[in-house]
N, C-alpha and C positions, 0 to 999 in steps of 0.2 A: 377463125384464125387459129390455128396449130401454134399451143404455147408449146417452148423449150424447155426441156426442165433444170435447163440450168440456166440463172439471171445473169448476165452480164452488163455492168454498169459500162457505158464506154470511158469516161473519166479514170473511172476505177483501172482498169484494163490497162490504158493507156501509161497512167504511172507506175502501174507494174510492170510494163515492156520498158518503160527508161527507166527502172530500178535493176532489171534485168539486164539489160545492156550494159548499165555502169557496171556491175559484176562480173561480167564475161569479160570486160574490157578491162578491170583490175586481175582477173586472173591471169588473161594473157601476157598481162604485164608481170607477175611476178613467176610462173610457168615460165615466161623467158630470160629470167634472172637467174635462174638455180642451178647449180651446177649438178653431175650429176654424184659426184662425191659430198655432197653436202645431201644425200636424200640416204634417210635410216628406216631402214625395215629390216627384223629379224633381230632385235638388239639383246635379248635376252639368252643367257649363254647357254647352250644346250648341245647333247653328244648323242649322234643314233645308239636305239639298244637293237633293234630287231626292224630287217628288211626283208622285203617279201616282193619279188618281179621290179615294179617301181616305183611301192609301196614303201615308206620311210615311218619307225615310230622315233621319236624322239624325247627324250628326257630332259627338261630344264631343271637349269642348278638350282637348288632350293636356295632362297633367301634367309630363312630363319634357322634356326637352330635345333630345331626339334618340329619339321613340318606333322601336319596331322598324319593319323596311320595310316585314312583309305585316299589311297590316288585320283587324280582325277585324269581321265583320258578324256579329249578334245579333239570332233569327229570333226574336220569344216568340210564345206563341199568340194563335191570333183571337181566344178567349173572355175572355181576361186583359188586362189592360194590363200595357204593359211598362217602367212607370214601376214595378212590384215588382223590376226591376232594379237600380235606383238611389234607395230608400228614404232611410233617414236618413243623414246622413256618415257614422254610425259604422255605419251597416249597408248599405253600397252595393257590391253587384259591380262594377258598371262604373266605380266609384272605385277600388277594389283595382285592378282590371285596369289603370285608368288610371296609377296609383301603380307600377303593375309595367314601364310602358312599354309599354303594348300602345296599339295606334290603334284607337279603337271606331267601329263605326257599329252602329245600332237601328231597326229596320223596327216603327214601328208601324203596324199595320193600319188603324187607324182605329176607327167603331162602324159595324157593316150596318147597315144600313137593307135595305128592301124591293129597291132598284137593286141588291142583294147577292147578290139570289135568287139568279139563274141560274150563277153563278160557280162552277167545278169545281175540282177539287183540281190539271189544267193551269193555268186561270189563273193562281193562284198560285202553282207554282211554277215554271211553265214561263214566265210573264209575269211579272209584279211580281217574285217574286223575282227572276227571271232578270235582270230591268232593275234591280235595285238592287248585282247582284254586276257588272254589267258596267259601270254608274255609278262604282264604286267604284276597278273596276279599270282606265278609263277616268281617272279623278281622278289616281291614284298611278303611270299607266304602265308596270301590272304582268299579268303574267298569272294568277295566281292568286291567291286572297285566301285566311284564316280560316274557317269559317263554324261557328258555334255555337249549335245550336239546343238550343231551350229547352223542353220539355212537347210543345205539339204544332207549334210551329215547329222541336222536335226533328226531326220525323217528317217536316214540309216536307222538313229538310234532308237527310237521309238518303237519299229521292228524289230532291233535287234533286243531291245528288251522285252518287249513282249513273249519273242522266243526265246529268251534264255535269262528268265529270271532272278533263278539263281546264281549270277554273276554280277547283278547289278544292287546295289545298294540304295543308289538315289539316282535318277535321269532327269536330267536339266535341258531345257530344248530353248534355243533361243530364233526367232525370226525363221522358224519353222513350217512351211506349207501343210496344215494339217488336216483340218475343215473346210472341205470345200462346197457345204451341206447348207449353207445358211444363205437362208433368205431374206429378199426383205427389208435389212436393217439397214441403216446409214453405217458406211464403212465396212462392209460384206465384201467388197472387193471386187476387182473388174475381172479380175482373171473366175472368181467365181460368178458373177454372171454369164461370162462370156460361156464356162465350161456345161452353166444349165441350158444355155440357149442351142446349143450341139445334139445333135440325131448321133444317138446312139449306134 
């Protein structure tokens, strides 16, 4: 007999599917309560400095009084909007960050369209991003900035500081796709086995 490699209690199973249920069932119920003026995203007050196609940088107002000197620019992905940055007050990064004294800027990318097509992984990070890290450090009269990327503006960043160094001071990568190399381990991830198992 062909064991599974994964145990499945049916007991187990079972009151996980009616825990699971009950939560789908209190969300629908409170998803259908909410108006849509009662839903906040984007709460933290901020003015574009520098646009590019339908490419947006953005500046949020500092909270403190004397933020730190090097900025931080905030890459999120294309596929995402980056207003899940700054969600509700009580659930906003860029409000902590701002609250910590840090100087933010946020590169939204905009939505593609068709004019998108031909766009390669240079453009953006050799072009747009490049022009929003040197806008920035241009603005403050610094050589180096921040840069924090975020999912796949993680993976911009990570390129983009590799190639250009001298622009970067510290790179922060969060929820980053970046290692797709490991074997083996518990929690290597399915997207990386799936990508070892592929004919070249």
């Amino acid at each position: 007999m062909i064991q599974f490699p994964i145990q499945i209690d049916p007991l187990q199973a079972a009151q996980e599917l009616a825990e699971l249920n009950l939560k789908i069932a209190q969300g629908v119920q409170t998803m259908s309560t909410i108006r849509d003026e009662e839903i906040q995203y984007g709460v933290s007050e901020k003015h574009a400095v520098y646009r590019e196609d339908k490419m947006v940088l953005y500046h949020f107002e500092p909270l403190v009084d004397k933020p730190f000197e090097v900025p931080v620019l905030i890459s999120y992905a294309l596929v995402n909007r980056p207003y899940m940055t700054d969600l509700q007050d009580n659930r906003s990064l860029v409000k902590n960050l701002l609250q910590l004294g840090l100087d933010i800027y946020l590169i939204d990318w905009g939505y593609p369209g068709p004019t998108e097509r031909w766009l390669t992984l240079e453009d953006y990070i050799d072009g747009y991003l490049d022009n929003c890290v040197d806008a920035i450090r241009t603005r403050h009269g610094i050589d180096q900035i921040n840069l924090l990327g975020i999912c796949q503006g993680g993976v911009f960043s990570l390129c983009y500081a590799a190639t250009h160094p001298e622009k970067i001071k510290n790179l922060i990568t969060m929820v980053a796709p970046v290692d797709f190399h490991v074997k083996g381990t518990a929690g290597c991830g399915l997207l990386n086995s799936w990508c070892q198992s592929m004919d070249p």
